[in-house]
C-alpha positions in Angstrom: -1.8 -75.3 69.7 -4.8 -75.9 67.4 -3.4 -73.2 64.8 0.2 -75.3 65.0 -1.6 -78.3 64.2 -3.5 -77.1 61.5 -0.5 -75.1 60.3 1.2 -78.6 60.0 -1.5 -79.9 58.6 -1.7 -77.6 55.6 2.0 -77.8 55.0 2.0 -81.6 54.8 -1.0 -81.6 52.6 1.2 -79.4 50.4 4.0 -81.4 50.6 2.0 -84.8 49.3 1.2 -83.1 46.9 4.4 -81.7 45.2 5.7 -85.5 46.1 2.7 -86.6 43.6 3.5 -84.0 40.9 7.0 -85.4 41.6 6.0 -89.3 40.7 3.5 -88.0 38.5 5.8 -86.1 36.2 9.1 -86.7 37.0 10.5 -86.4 33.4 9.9 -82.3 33.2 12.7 -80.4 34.7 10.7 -77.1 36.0 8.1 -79.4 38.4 11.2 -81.0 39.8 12.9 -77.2 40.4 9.7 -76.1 42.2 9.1 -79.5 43.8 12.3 -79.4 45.5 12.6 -76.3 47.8 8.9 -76.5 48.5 9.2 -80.2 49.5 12.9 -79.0 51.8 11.1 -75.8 53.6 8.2 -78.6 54.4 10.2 -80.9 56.1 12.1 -78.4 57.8 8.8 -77.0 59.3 7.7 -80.7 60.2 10.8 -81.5 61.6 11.0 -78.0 63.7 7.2 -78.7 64.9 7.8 -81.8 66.3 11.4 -80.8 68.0 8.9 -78.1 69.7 6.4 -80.7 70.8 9.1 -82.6 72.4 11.1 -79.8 74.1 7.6 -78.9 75.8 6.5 -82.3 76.2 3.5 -81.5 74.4 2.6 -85.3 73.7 -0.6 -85.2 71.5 1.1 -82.4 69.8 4.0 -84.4 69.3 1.9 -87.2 68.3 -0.1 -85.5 65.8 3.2 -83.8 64.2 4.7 -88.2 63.9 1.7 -88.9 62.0 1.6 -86.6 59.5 5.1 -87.5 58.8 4.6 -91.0 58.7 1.5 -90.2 56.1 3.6 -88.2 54.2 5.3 -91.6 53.2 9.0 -91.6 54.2 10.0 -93.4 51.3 8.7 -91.4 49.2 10.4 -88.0 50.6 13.3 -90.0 50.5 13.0 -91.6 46.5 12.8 -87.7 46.2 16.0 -87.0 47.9 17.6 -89.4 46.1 16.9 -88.1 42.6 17.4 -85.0 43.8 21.1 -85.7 44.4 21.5 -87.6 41.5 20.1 -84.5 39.5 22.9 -82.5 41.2 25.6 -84.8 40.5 24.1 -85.2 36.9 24.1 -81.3 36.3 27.3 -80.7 37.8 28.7 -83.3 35.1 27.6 -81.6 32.6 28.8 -78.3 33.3 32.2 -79.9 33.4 31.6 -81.6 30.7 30.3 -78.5 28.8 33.5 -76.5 30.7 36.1 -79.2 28.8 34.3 -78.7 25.4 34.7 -74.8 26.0 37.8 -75.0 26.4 38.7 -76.9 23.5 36.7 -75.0 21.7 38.4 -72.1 22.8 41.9 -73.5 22.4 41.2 -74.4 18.7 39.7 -70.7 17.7 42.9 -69.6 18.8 44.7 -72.2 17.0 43.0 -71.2 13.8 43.3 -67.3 14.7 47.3 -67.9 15.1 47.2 -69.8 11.5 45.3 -67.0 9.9 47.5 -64.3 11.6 50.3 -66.3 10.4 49.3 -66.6 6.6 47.9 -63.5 6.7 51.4 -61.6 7.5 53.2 -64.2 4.8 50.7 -63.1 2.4 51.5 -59.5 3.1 55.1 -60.6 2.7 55.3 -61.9 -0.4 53.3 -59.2 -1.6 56.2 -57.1 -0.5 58.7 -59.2 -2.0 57.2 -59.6 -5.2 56.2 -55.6 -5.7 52.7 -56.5 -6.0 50.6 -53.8 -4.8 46.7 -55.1 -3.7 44.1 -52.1 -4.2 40.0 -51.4 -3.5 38.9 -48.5 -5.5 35.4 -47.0 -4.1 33.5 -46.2 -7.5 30.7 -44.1 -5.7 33.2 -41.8 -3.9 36.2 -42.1 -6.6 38.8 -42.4 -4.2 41.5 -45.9 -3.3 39.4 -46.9 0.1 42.7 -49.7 -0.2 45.7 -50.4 -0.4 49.2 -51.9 0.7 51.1 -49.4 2.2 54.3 -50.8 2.0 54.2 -52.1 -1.1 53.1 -48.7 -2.5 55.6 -46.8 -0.4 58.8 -49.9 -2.1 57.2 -49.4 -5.7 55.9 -45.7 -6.1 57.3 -43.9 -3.3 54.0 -42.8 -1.3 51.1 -44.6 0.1 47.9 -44.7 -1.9 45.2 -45.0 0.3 42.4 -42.4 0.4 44.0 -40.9 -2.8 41.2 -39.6 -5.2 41.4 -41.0 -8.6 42.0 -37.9 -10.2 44.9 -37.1 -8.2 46.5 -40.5 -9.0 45.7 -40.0 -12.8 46.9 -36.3 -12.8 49.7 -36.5 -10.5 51.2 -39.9 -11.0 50.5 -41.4 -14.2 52.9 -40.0 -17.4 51.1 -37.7 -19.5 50.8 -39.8 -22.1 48.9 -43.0 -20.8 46.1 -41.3 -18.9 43.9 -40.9 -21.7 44.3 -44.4 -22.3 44.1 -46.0 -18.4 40.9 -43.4 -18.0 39.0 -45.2 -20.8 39.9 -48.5 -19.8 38.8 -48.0 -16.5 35.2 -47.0 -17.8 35.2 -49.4 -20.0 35.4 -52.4 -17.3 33.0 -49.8 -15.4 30.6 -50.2 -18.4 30.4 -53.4 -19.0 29.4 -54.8 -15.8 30.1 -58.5 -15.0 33.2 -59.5 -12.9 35.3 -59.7 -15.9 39.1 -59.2 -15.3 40.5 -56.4 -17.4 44.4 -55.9 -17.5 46.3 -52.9 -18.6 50.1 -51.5 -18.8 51.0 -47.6 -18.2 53.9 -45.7 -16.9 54.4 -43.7 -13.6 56.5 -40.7 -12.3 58.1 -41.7 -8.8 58.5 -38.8 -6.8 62.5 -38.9 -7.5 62.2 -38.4 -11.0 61.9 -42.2 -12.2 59.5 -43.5 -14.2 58.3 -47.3 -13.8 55.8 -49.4 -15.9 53.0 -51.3 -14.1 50.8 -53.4 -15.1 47.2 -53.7 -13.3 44.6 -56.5 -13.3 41.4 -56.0 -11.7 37.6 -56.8 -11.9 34.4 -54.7 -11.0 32.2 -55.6 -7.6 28.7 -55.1 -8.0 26.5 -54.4 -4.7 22.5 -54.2 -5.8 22.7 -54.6 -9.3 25.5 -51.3 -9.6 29.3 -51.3 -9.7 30.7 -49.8 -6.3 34.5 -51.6 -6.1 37.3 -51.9 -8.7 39.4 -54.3 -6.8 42.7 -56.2 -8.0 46.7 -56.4 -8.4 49.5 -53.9 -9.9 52.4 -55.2 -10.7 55.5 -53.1 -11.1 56.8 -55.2 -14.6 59.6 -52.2 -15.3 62.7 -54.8 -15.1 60.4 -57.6 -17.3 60.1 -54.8 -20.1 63.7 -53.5 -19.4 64.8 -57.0 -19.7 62.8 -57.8 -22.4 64.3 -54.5 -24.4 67.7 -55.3 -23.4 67.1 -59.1 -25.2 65.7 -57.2 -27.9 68.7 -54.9 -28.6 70.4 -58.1 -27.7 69.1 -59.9 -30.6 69.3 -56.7 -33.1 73.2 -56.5 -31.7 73.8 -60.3 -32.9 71.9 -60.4 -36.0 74.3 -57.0 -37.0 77.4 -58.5 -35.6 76.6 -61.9 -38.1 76.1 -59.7 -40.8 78.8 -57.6 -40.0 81.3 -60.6 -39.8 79.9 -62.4 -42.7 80.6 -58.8 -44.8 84.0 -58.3 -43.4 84.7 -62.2 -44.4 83.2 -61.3 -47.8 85.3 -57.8 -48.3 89.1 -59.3 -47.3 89.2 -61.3 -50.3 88.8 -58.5 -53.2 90.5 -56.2 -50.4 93.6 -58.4 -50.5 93.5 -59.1 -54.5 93.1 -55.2 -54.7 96.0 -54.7 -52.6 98.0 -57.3 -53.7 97.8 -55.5 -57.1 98.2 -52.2 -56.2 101.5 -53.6 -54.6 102.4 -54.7 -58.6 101.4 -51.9 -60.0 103.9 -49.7 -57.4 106.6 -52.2 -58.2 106.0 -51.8 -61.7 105.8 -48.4 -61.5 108.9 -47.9 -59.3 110.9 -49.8 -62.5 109.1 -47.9 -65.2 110.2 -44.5 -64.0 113.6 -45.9 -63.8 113.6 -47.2 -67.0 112.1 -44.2 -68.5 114.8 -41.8 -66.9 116.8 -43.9 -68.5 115.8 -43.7 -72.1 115.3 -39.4 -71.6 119.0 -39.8 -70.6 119.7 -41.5 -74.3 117.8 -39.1 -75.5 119.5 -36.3 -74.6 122.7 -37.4 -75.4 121.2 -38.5 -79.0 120.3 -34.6 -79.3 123.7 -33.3 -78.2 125.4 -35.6 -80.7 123.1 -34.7 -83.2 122.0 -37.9 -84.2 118.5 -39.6 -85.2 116.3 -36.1 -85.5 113.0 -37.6 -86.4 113.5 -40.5 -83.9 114.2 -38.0 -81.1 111.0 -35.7 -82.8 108.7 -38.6 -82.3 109.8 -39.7 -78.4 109.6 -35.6 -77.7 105.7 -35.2 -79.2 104.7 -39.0 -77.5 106.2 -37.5 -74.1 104.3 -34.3 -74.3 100.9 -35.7 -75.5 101.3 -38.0 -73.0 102.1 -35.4 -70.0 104.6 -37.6 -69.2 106.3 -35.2 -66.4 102.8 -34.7 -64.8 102.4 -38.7 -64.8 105.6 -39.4 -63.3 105.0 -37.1 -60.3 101.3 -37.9 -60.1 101.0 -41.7 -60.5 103.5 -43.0 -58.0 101.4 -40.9 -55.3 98.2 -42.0 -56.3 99.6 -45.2 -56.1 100.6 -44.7 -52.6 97.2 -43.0 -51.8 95.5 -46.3 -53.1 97.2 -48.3 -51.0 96.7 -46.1 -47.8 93.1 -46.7 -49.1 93.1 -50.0 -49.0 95.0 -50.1 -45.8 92.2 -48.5 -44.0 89.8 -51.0 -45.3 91.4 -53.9 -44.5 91.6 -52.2 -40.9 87.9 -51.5 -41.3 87.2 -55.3 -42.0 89.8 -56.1 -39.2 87.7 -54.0 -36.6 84.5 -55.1 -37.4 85.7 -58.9 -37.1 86.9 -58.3 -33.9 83.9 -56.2 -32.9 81.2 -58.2 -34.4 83.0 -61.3 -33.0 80.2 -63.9 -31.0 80.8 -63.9 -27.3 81.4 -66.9 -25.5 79.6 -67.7 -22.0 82.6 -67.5 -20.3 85.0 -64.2 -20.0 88.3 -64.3 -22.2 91.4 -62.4 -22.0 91.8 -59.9 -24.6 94.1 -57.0 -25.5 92.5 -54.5 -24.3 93.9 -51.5 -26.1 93.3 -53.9 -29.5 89.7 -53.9 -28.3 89.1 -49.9 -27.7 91.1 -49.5 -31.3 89.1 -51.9 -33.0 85.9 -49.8 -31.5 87.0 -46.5 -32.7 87.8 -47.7 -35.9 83.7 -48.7 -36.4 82.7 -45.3 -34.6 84.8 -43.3 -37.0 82.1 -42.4 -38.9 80.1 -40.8 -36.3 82.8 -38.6 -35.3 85.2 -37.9 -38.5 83.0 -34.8 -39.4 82.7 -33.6 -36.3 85.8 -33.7 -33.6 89.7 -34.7 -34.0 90.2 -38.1 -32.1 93.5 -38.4 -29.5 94.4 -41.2 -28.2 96.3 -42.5 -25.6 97.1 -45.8 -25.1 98.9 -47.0 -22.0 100.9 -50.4 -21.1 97.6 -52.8 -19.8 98.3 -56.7 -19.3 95.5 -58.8 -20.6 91.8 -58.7 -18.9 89.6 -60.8 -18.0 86.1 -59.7 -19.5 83.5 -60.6 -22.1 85.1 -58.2 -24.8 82.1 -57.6 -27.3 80.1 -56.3 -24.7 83.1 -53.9 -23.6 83.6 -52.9 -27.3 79.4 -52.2 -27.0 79.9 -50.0 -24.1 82.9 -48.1 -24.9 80.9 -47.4 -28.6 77.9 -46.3 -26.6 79.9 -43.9 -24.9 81.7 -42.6 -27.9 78.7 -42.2 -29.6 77.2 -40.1 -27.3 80.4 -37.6 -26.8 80.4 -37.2 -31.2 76.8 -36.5 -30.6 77.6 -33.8 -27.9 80.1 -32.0 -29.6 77.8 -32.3 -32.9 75.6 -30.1 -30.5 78.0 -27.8 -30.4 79.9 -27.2 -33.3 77.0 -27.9 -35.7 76.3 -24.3 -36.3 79.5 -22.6 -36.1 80.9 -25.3 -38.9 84.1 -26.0 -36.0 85.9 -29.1 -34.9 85.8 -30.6 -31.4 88.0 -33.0 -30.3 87.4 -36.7 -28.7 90.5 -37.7 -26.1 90.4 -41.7 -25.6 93.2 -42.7 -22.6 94.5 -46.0 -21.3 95.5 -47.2 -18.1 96.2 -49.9 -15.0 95.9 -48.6 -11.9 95.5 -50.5 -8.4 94.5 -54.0 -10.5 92.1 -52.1 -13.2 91.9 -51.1 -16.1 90.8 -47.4 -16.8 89.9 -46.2 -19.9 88.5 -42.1 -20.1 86.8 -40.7 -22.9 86.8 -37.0 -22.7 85.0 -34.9 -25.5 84.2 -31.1 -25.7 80.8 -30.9 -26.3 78.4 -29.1 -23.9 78.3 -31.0 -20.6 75.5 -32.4 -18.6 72.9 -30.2 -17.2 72.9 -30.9 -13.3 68.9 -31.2 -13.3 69.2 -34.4 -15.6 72.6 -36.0 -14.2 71.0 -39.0 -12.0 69.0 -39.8 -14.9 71.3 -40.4 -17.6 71.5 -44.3 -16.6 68.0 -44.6 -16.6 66.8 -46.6 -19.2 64.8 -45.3 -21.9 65.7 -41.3 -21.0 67.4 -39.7 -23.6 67.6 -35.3 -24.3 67.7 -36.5 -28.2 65.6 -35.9 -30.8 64.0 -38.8 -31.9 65.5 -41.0 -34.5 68.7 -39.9 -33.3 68.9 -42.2 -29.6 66.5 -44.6 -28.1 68.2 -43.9 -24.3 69.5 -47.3 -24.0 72.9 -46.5 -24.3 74.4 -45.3 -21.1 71.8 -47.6 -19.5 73.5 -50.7 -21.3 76.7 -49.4 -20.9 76.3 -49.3 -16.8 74.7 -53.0 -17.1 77.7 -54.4 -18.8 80.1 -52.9 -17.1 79.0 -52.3 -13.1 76.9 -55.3 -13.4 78.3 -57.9 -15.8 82.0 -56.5 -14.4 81.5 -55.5 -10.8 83.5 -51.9 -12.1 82.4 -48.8 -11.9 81.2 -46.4 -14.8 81.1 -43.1 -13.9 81.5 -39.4 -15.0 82.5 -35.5 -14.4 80.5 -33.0 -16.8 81.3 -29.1 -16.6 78.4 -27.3 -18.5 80.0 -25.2 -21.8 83.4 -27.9 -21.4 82.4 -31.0 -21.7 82.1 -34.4 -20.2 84.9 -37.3 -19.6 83.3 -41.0 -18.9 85.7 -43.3 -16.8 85.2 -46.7 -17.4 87.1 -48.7 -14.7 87.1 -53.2 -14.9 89.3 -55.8 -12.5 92.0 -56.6 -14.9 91.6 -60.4 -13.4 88.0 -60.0 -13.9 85.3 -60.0 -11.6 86.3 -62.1 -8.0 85.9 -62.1 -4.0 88.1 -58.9 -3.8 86.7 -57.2 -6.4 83.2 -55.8 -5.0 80.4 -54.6 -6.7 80.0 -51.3 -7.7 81.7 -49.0 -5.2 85.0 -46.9 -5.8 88.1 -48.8 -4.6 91.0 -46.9 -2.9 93.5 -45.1 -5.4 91.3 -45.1 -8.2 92.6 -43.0 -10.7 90.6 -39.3 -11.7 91.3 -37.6 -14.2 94.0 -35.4 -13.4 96.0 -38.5 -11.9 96.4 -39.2 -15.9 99.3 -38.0 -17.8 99.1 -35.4 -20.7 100.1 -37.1 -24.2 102.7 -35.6 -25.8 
């Protein structure tokens, strides 16, 4: 019993003094964390002792048990209880409290993740749209560590990233730009700084094509040494094929003013010429007459034996003269004069119609007039080379811008005199340039047909690409065909296309809506019926 007591004894004593730590120091948190179960396993000892002491009826036990309760200070234990709970309740406020602000928190990271997500695939699709291709080159290990690989799979045709420099240089870039893309690359390299250095050069696509890129990109430095070339390439081939097309463009319409204002300048002597050479025929046609006339006096003078020195005189005058030579001579060379002049006033008539200004809206036009007026300029590159044949069939008026047809349809004839020039250039022959006319199934068909060569089948997908040309220089620029296709697929929703035969030649079908370009009248594309070759009749 005496160890109980004492036991009690040392365990209130204990439990006074947390409760004057407690009041002591109530503002510290870890006093109040080691107050409390100290102060609860107290009390529940107490409060077990004295249920003891009454169950055995142990009265001074009991008694001794009350009064170390009652000097423990009951209000005190239970001030103590009291902020205990209220420390509880506080805590467990701000764990909810800290619960709703994690939450919110939470909800607006994934907010801002969903925006960035967002923006970042709209970034990736514009790049797409716009052909821009993104890149990271790793300096130290010369290799793209970056890239876009769907742009660089639209654009080029392969992905680029993890491609070694060298490889890109050697197997992608046209011969005759890496020199010039290597140095500029050391030289932003070189210089250090984040300068931005921009550059154009041309690639091979794996099908053949080449495109023209332009790339803008800076150096990143890390510890004072360049390690990343990062920047942009743009894929500017339509700009610059646009920007030659304006070009030619502009070349076309300052030779078409000149043209016009020379063919205006020419009809006025041409038509005084011929209007005089129509005199001088006249004349002539009288003279003759009139000079049979006086041989037929003369003759009778010289069978009647009269006026001998008179008839002497005309005789010597006709025979210094040559007069028989004249009379069957001038009267052709008259006619050849005015053949002559014929042909230039056709000549001026052609290039009028050809050099003619187009309008911003389509006209109708004859086109049969049009292809004539065409050959007539192109004579020259032909007439020592190839026979023309033409063919004209019956065609209602289109509907078309007709000086860029007239350009086309030159381009190709051009291009079939400079085929059979090929050919016939060193065996001194003549080839021969067929030019036919039709409507068939609401178009109009023209073929040219020539007999020079043909088209190697290794180069025919190319010979619309602009810029590609078998030629030697000087002699094409490769814009042709590509124009050609432009104004008529394009500008015309036709179709320009072609059959070649190595050794026999080549025949270019041009094919336009008579009622021009409409809702029924797609794109491109090869509408039932249309007319080959062989559907054409034979002239003659």
């Amino acid at each position: 019993m005496a160890v109980a007591v004492g036991a009690a004894f040392v365990v209130a004593t204990g439990v006074r003094a947390m409760l004057g730590l407690v009041r002591a120091r109530r503002q510290m948190s870890l006093p109040f964390v080691l107050a409390l179960p100290v102060m609860s396993a107290s009390c529940a000892a107490l409060y077990a002792l004295w249920l003891y002491a009454e169950a055995t009826g142990a009265g001074e036990f009991r008694g001794s048990v009350a009064a170390l309760l009652m000097g423990l200070g009951g209000p005190s234990l239970f001030t103590a209880v009291h902020i205990t709970e209220r420390l509880l309740a506080q805590r467990e406020a701000d764990r909810a409290d800290i619960a709703l602000r994690l939450d919110a928190r939470t909800a607006e990271l994934r907010s801002t993740l969903a925006r960035v997500e967002r923006d970042h695939d709209q970034v990736l699709a514009l790049i797409e749209v716009a052909e821009v291709m993104p890149f990271e080159v790793d300096i130290t290990r010369g290799c793209i560590s970056w890239s876009n690989p769907a742009a660089d799979t639209k654009v080029i045709g392969q992905v680029l990233m993890g491609m070694p420099v060298g490889d890109f240089l050697a197997g992608l870039v046209v011969e005759g730009d890496r020199a010039a893309l290597r140095a500029r690359a050391l030289e932003l390299v070189s210089k250090g700084g984040a300068q931005l250095a921009k550059h154009e050069f041309r690639i091979r696509t794996g099908d053949g094509r080449n495109r023209t890129l332009r790339v803008a990109a800076h150096v990143a430095h890390v510890e004072g040494r360049p390690a990343f070339a990062r920047g942009y390439v743009f894929d500017v081939t339509e700009l610059r094929q646009l920007e030659a097309d304006l070009a030619q463009a502009q070349k076309l319409e300052a030779v078409g003013r000149l043209a016009a204002g020379i063919a205006h300048e020419i009809n006025t002597p041409v038509q005084f010429v011929g209007d005089s050479v129509q005199f001088v025929q006249t004349a002539m046609d009288g003279m003759v007459r009139a000079i049979h006339a006086y041989r037929a006096l003369a003759t009778r003078a010289r069978q009647d034996g009269v006026m001998p020195e008179e008839r002497g005189a005309v005789e010597q005058a006709e025979e210094d003269a040559d007069l028989d030579y004249s009379l069957e001579h001038v009267p052709k060379a008259i006619e050849r004069a005015r053949e002559g002049l014929g042909r230039v006033a056709s000549i001026v008539r052609s290039l009028k119609i050809f050099a003619h200004p187009d309008s911003t809206e389509m006209t109708c036009v004859d086109l049969n007039e049009a292809v004539e007026s065409t050959l007539t300029v192109a004579r020259n590159e032909y007439k020592y080379v190839a026979d023309l044949e033409t063919d004209f069939g019956e065609i209602p008026p289109v509907t078309c811008f007709p000086g860029e047809i007239n350009q086309a349809l030159l381009n190709i004839v051009v291009n079939a005199a400079h085929a059979i020039e090929d050919v016939v250039k060193s065996s001194g022959g003549r080839g021969r340039i067929t030019v036919r006319t039709r409507a068939a199934n609401g178009r109009a068909v023209v073929t040219v047909s020539d007999t020079g060569g043909g088209i190697p089948e290794s180069i025919r997908h190319r010979i619309f690409d602009p810029f590609f040309t078998t030629k030697e220089v000087g002699r094409g620029t490769g814009q042709g065909l590509a124009i050609a296709r432009k104004v008529i697929v394009d500008k015309h929703h036709g179709e320009l296309s072609f059959d070649s035969e190595v050794g026999r030649g080549t025949t270019f079908r041009i094919a336009i809506p008579i009622d021009g370009p409409g809702p029924g009248n797609g794109k491109g594309g090869q509408p039932a019926g249309y007319p080959r070759e062989s559907d054409l009749p034979t002239p003659g």
